[in-house]
C-alpha positions in Angstrom: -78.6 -52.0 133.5 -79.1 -55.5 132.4 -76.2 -57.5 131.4 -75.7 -61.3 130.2 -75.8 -64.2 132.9 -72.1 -64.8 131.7 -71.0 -61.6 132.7 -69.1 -61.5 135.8 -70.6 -60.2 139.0 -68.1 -57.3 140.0 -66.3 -55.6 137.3 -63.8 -53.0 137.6 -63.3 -51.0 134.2 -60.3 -48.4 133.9 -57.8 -46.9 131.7 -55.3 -48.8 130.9 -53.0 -46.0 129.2 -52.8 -44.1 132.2 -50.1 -45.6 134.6 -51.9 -44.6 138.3 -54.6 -47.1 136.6 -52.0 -49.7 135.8 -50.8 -49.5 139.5 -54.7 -49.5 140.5 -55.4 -52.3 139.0 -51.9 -54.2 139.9 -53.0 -53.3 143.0 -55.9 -55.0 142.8 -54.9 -58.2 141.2 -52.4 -58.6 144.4 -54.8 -57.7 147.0 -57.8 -59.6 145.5 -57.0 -62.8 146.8 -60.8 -64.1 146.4 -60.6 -62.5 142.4 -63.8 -61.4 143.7 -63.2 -58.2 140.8 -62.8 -58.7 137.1 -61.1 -56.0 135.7 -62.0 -54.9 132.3 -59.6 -52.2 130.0 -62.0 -49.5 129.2 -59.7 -49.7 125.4 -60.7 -53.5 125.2 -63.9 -54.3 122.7 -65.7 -55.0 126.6 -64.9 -52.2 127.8 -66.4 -49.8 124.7 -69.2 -52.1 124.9 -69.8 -51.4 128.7 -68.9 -47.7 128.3 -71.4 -47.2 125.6 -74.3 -49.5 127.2 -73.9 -46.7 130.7 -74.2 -44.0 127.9 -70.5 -42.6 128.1 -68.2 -41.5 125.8 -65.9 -44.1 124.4 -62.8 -42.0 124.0 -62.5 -39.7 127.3 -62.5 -41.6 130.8 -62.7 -39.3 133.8 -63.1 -41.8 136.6 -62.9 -45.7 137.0 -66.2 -47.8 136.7 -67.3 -50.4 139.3 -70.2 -52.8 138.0 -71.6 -54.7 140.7 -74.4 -57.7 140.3 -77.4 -57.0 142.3 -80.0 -59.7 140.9 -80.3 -59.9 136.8 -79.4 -55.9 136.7 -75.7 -54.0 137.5 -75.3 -50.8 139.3 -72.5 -48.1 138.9 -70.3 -47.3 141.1 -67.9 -43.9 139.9 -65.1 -41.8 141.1 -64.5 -42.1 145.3 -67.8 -44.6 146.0 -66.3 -46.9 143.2 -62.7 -46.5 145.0 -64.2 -47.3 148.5 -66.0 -49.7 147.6 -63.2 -52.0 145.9 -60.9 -50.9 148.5 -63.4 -52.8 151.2 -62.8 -56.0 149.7 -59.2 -56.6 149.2 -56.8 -57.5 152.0 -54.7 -56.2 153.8 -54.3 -52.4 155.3 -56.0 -51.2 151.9 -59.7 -52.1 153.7 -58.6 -49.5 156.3 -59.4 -47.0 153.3 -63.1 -47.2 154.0 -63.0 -45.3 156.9 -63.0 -42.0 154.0 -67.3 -43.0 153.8 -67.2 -40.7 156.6 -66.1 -37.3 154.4 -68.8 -36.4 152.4 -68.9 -37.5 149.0 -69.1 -34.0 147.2 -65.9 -33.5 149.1 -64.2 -36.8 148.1 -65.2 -36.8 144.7 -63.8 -33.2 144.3 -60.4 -34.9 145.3 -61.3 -37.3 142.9 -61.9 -35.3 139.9 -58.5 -33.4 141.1 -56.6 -36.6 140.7 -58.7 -37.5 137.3 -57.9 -34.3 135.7 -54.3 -34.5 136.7 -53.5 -38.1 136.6 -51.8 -37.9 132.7 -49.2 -35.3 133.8 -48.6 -36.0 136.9 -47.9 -39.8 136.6 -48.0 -40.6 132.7 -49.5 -41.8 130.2 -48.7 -44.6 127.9 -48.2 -45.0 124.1 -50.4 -47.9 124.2 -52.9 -50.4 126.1 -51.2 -52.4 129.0 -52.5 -56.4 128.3 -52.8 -58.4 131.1 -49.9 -61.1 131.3 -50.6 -64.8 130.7 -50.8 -65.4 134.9 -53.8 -62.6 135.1 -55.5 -63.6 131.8 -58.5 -64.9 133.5 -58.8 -62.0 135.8 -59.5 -59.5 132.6 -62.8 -59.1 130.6 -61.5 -58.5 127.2 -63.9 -59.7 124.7 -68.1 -58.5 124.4 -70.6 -61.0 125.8 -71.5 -63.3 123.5 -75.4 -63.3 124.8 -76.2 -60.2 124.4 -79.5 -58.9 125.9 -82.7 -58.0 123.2 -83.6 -54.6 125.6 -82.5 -51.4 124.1 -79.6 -49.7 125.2 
């Protein structure tokens, strides 16, 4: 998937009405010391515009999103591969987390979907989007590119 030059190289895009998200992505804005992830509120006009450019619907979200920059295109990471692979760059014992590579991914993911399916009643769900406070502003994608790419979709 081709995205604008502007966009940032590593983007994490979740639900922010779900609260194990919220703490994910706390998580991650403490253990990111490099802010080598934008994070990006799959509610937010970005994130609809991501979701719908990877052909996903726009009003269920069964797993968090990693984009990573690999030359002028992104890859997708999803579900336990998008977990592991943000988990190996923040600091701290959360890098220990990689060491789950070694389970087979059908395996993990099934634990995964588990948690997905689950994650509303068994740690809530809010009434509205969580907004990033004024100290992790610039660590949120929040608005659509402005240069948009001329390829279709």
């Amino acid at each position: 998937m081709t995205m604008p030059s502007s966009t940032p190289p590593n983007i994490v895009l979740f639900d922010s009405l779900c609260h194990l998200c919220n703490g994910w992505s706390r998580l991650l804005l403490n253990c990111d010391r490099e802010h080598f992830f934008a994070l990006c509120r799959v509610q937010s006009p970005a994130g609809l515009y991501y979701l719908e450019r990877l052909n996903l619907p726009l009003d269920t979200y069964e797993t968090m999103i990693l984009l990573e920059r690999h030359g002028d295109n992104f890859q997708q990471f999803t579900k336990s591969e998008a977990a592991l692979k943000i988990a190996s760059h923040l600091s701290g014992p959360w890098r220990l987390l990689t060491v789950l590579r070694y389970i087979p991914r059908p395996i993990r993911d099934w634990f995964y979907d588990l948690v997905a399916r689950n994650r509303y009643r068994w740690f809530g769900r809010r009434n509205r989007c969580l907004l990033p406070n004024e100290d992790d502003k610039q660590r949120f994608l929040e608005d659509v590119p402005e240069e948009i790419p001329d390829e279709p979709v």
